[in-house]
C-alpha positions as CSV (number, residue, x, y, z in Angstrom):
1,X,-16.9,19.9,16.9
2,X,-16.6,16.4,15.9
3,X,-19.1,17.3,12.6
4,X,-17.2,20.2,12.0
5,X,-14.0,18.1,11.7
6,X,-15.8,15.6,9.6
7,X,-16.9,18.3,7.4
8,X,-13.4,19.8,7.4
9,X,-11.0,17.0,6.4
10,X,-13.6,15.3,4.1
11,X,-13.6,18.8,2.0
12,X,-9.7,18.7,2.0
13,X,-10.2,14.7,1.2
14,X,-12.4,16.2,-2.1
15,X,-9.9,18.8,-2.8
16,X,-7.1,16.1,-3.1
17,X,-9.3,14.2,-5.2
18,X,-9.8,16.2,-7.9
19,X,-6.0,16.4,-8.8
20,X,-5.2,13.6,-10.8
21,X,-2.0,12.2,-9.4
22,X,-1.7,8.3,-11.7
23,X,1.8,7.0,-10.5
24,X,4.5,9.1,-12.2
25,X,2.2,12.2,-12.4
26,X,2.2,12.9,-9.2
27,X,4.2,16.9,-9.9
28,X,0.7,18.6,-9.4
29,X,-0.7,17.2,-6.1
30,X,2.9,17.5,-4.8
31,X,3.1,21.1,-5.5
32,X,-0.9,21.2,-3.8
33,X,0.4,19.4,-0.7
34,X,3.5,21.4,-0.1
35,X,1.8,24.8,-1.3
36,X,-1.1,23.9,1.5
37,X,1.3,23.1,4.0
38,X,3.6,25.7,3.5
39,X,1.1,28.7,3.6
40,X,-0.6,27.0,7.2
41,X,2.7,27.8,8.7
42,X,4.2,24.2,8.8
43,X,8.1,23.2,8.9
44,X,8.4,21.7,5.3
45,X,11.4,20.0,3.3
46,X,11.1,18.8,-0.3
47,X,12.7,16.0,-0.9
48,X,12.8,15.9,-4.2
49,X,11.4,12.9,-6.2
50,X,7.8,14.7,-5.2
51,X,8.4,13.9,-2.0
52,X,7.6,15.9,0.9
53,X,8.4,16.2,4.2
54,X,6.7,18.5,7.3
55,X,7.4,18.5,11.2
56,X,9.8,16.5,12.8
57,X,12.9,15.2,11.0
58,X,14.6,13.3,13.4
59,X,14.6,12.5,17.2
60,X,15.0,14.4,19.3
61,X,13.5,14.4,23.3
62,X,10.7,13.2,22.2
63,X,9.2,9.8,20.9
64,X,9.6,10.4,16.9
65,X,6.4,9.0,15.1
66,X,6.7,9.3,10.9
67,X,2.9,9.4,9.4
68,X,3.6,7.9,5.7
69,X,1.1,8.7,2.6
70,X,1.4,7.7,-1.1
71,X,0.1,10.5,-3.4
72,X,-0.1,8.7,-6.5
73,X,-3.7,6.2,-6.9
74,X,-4.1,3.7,-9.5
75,X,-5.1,4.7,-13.0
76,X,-9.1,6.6,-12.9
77,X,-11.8,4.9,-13.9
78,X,-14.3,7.8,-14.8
79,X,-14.1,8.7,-11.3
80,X,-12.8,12.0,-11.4
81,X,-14.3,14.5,-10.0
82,X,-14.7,13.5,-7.2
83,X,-18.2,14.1,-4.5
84,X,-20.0,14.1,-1.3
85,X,-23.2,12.6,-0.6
86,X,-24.3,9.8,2.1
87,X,-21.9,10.8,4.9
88,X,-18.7,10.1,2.6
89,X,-16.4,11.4,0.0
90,X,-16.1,9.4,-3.0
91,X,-13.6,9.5,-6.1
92,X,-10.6,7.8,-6.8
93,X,-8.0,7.2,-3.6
94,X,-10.6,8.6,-1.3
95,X,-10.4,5.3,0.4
96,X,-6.2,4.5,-1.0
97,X,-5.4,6.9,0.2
98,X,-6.3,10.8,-0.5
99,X,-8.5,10.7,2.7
100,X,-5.3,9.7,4.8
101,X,-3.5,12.5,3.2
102,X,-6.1,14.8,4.3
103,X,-5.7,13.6,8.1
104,X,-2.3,14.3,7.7
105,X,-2.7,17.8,6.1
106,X,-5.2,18.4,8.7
107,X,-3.2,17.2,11.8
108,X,0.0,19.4,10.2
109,X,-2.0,22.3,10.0
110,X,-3.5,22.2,13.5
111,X,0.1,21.7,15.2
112,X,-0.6,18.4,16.5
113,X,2.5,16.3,17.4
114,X,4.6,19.7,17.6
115,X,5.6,22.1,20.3
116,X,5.6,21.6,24.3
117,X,2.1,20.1,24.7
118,X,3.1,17.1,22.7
119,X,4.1,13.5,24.3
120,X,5.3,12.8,20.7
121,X,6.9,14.4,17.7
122,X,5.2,13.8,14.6
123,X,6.8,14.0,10.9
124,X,4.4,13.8,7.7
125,X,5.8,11.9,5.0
126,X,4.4,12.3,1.5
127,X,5.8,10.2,-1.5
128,X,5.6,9.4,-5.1
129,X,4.9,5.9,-6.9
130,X,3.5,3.5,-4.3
131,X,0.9,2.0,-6.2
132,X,4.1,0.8,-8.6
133,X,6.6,-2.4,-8.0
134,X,8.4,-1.4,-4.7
135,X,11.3,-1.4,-7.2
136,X,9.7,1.4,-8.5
137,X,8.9,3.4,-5.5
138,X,10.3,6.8,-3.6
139,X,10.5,5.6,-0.1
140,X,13.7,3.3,-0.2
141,X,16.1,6.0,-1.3
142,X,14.1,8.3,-0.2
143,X,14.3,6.6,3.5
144,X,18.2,6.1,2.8
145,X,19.3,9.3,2.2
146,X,17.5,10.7,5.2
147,X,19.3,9.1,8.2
148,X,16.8,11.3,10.4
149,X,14.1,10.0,9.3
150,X,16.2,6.5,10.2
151,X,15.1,7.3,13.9
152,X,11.7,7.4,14.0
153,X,10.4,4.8,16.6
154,X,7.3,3.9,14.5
155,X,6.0,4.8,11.2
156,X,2.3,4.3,10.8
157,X,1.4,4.0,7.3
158,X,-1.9,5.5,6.7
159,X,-2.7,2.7,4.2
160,X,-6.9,1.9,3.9
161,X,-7.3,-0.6,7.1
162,X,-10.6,0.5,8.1
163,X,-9.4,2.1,11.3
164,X,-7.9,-0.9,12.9
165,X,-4.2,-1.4,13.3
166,X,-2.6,-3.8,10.7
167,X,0.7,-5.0,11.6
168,X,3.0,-6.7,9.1
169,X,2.4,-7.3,5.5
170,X,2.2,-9.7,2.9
171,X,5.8,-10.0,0.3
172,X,4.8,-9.9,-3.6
173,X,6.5,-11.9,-6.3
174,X,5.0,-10.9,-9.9
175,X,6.7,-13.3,-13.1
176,X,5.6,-14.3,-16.1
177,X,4.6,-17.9,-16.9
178,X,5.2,-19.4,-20.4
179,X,3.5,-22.5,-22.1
180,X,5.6,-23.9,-24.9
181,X,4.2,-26.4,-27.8
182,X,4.1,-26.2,-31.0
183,X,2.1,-24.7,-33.5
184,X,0.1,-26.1,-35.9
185,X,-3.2,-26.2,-38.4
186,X,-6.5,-26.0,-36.7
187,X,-8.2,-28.7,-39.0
188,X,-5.2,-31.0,-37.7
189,X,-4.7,-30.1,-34.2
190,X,-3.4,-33.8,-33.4
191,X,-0.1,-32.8,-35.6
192,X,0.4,-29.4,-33.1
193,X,0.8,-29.4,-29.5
194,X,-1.5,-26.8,-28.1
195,X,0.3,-24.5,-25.6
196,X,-2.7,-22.8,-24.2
197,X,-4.3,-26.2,-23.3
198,X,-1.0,-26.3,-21.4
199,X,-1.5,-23.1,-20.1
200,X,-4.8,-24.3,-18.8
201,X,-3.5,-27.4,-17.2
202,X,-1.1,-25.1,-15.1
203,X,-4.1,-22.7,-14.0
204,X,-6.1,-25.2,-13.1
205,X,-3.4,-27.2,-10.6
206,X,-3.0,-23.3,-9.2
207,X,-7.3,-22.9,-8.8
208,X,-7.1,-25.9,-7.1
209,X,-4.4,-24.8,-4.1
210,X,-6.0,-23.5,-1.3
211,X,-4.4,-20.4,0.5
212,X,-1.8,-21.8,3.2
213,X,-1.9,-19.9,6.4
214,X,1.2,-18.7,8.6
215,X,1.3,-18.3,12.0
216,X,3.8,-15.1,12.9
217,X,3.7,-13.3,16.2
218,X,0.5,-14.4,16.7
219,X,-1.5,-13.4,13.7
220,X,-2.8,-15.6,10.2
221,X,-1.5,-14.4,7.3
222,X,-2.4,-16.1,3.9
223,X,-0.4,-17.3,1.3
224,X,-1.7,-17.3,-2.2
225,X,-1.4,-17.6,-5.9
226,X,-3.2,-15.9,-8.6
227,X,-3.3,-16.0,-12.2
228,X,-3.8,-12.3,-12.9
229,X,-3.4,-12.0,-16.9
230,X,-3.0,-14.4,-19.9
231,X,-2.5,-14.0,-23.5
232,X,-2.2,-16.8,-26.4
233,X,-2.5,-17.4,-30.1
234,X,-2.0,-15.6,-33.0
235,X,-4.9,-16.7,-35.4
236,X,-8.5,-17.9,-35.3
237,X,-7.4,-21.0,-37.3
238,X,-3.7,-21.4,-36.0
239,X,-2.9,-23.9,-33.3
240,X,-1.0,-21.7,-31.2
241,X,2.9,-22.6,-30.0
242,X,3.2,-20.2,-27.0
243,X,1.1,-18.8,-24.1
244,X,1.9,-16.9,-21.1
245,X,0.1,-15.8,-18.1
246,X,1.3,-13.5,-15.2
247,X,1.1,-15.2,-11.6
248,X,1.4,-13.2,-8.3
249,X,2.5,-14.4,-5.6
250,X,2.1,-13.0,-2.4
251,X,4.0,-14.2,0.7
252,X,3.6,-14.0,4.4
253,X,6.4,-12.4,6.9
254,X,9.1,-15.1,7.7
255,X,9.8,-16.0,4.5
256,X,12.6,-14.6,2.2
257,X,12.7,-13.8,-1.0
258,X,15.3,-16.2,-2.1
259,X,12.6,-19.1,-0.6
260,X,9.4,-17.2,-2.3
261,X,11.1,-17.5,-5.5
262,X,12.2,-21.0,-4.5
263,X,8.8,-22.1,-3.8
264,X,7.0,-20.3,-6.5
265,X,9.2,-21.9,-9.1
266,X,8.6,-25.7,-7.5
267,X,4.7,-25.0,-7.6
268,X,5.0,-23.3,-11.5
269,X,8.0,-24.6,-13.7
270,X,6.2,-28.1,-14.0
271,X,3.9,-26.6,-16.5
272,X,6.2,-24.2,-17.5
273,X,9.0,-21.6,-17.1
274,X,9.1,-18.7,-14.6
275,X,10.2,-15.6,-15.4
276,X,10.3,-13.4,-12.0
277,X,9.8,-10.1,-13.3
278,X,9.8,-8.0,-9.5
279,X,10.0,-9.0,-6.0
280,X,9.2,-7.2,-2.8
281,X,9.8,-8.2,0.8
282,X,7.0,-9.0,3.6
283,X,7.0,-6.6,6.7
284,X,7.2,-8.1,10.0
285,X,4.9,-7.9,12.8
286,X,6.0,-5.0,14.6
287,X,4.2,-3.8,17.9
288,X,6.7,-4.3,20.4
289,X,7.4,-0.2,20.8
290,X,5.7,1.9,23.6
291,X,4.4,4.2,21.0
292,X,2.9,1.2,19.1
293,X,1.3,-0.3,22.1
294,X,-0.4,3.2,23.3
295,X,-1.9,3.6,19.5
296,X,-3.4,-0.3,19.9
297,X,-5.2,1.4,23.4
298,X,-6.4,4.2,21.8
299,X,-7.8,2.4,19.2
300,X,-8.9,-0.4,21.6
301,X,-9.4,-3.1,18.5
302,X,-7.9,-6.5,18.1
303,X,-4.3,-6.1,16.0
304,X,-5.3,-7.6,12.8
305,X,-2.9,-9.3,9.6
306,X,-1.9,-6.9,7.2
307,X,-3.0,-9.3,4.2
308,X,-1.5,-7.1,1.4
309,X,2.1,-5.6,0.5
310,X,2.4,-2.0,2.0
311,X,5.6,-0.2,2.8
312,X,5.8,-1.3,6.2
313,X,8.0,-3.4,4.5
314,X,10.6,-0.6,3.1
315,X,10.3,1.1,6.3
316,X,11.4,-2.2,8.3
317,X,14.0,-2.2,5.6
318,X,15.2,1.0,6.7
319,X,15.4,-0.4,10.3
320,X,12.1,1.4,11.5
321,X,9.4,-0.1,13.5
322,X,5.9,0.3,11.5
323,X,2.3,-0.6,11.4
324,X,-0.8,0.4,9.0
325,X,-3.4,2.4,10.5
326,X,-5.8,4.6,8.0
327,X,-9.3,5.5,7.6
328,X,-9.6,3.6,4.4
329,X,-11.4,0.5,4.0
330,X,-9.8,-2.4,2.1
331,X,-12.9,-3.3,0.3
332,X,-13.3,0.2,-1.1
333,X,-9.7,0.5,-2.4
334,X,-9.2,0.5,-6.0
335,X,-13.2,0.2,-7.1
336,X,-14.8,2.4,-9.4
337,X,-17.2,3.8,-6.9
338,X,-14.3,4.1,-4.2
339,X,-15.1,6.2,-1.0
340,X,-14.4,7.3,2.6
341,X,-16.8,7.9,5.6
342,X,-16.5,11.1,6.9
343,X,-16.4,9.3,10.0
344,X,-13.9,7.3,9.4
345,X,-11.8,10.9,8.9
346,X,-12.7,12.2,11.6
347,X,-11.8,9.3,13.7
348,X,-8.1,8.2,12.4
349,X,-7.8,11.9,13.1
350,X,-9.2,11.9,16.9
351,X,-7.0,9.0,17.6
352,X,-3.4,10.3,15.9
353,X,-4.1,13.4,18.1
354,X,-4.7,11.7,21.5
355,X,-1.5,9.2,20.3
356,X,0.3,12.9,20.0
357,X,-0.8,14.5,23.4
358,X,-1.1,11.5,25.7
359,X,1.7,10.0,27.8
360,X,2.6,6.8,26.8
């Protein structure tokens, strides 16, 4: 059975592969998803927004348990179509997160967290955008103009954490950072003021902080800055009066955004100025709930830090309790050569059903 199931969700994991869904092209593999769901008999809302909704909408007797999945995956990089070979699907979001999305299909279709047998109620979230600025994303309106979805008491996002739970997340800052001097004649560079040597004296003080760890509820979480682009000059014999780089910052739980941008600003603007351009909230460390604490059994693993941004943090936004947990692993997300075990499926699967017909 447990091959069979492998065999099963990793073919649906293919399927969801081979429909390109880039953030803000996600119409087709919406249509897919609901058009699946739909036809295996399963209670199904759109939301709009391609965002979809089966099962449970709301408490009711039961513990109400939201699985979350993103659609959309980062731009392809020739890897499209997807395959299977080697005990695992590979292609783009097999690992982030098309192979989570196929759990959830397959739970949906098999009934699990519906009807009398069930300890819990589960609903299956789909959404649009994720991989964007969480200014950009679904989920927050999406999550505010659904007060049923408001009472879940956990939403697991099905993010890639290798099968182990993930509580909290990191917060993200992304601004620009610009170098100012003036420009000038190559053959005369003492009569300029080079701004990407300035740009380079402000890298290097950032290469040279080590990442700060935070205690919270227990678990290390990381802070760090990276220098993720640059750009400079405008001629091959021009001393050049401007650069700019992009930093991001990522920020553990505890920390506000008003004292991110605070802090990111102390460490930058001596080398120049700092433009935030987007901001997202950390998620706390959640694991408090009964429903929580009976997943953590089940999967009988140590509770690791979620050392990324996920939307845990717009679900705790929205007042609901949540945690990753997804078949995924964090290495594989976002690579070229991206993949899922097929059983790593077939486990995250195993373990949402026993969470969905086991007393708590």
């Amino acid at each position: 059975m447990s091959d069979e199931l492998a065999s099963r969700i990793a073919a649906r994991t293919l399927e969801l592969i081979d429909i390109a869904s880039p953030s803000r092209g996600e119409e087709a593999i919406a249509e897919h998803v609901s058009a699946v769901l739909r036809d295996g008999g399963v209670e199904l809302e759109d939301l709009g927004d391609c965002c979809l909704v089966g099962g449970a909408r709301a408490r009711e007797e039961r513990p109400f348990v939201l699985l979350g999945g993103h659609l959309d995956t980062v731009p392809a990089q020739d890897n499209i179509p997807g395959s299977i070979a080697d005990q695992s699907v590979q292609g783009l979001g097999a690992s982030d997160m098309k192979g989570s999305l196929a759990v959830m299909i397959e739970l949906a279709l098999a009934g699990v967290g519906r009807g009398p047998q069930s300890s819990v109620d589960f609903g299956f979230l789909f959404f649009s955008r994720e991989e964007l600025p969480a200014s950009e994303s679904s989920l927050t309106p999406l999550l505010a103009a659904n007060v049923g979805l408001q009472s879940a008491d956990l939403a697991v996002m099905m993010e890639p954490t290798a099968n182990v739970i993930q509580a909290g997340c990191l917060g993200n800052c992304g601004a620009t950072w610009t170098f100012s001097g003036r420009s000038g004649h190559s053959a005369r560079p003492w009569l300029a003021d080079n701004a990407i040597e300035r740009l380079g004296e402000g890298i290097a003080a950032i290469t040279a902080l080590d990442p700060v760890e935070h205690e919270f509820e227990g678990l290390i979480f990381r802070e760090v800055i990276s220098v993720t682009k640059v750009s400079g000059g405008i001629a091959r014999n021009v001393i050049p009066g401007e650069a700019t780089a992009y930093l991001n910052y990522r920020f553990p739980p505890g920390i506000s955004l008003s004292d991110a941008e605070a802090r990111l600003r102390s460490i930058c603007e001596p080398f120049g100025a700092v433009e935030i351009e987007s901001s997202s909230p950390s998620g706390a460390v959640r694991l408090d709930s009964p429903v929580a604490k009976r997943l953590i059994e089940i999967v009988g693993e140590e509770v690791e830090p979620k050392q990324a941004w996920t939307p845990v943090a717009e679900f705790e936004a929205a007042g609901i309790a949540a945690i990753n947990f997804g078949p995924g692993a964090p290495s594989a997300a976002h690579t070229i050569d991206e993949s899922v075990s097929l059983g790593a499926l077939a486990y995250s699967y195993r373990a949402l059903e026993r969470l969905a017909s086991e007393a708590s």
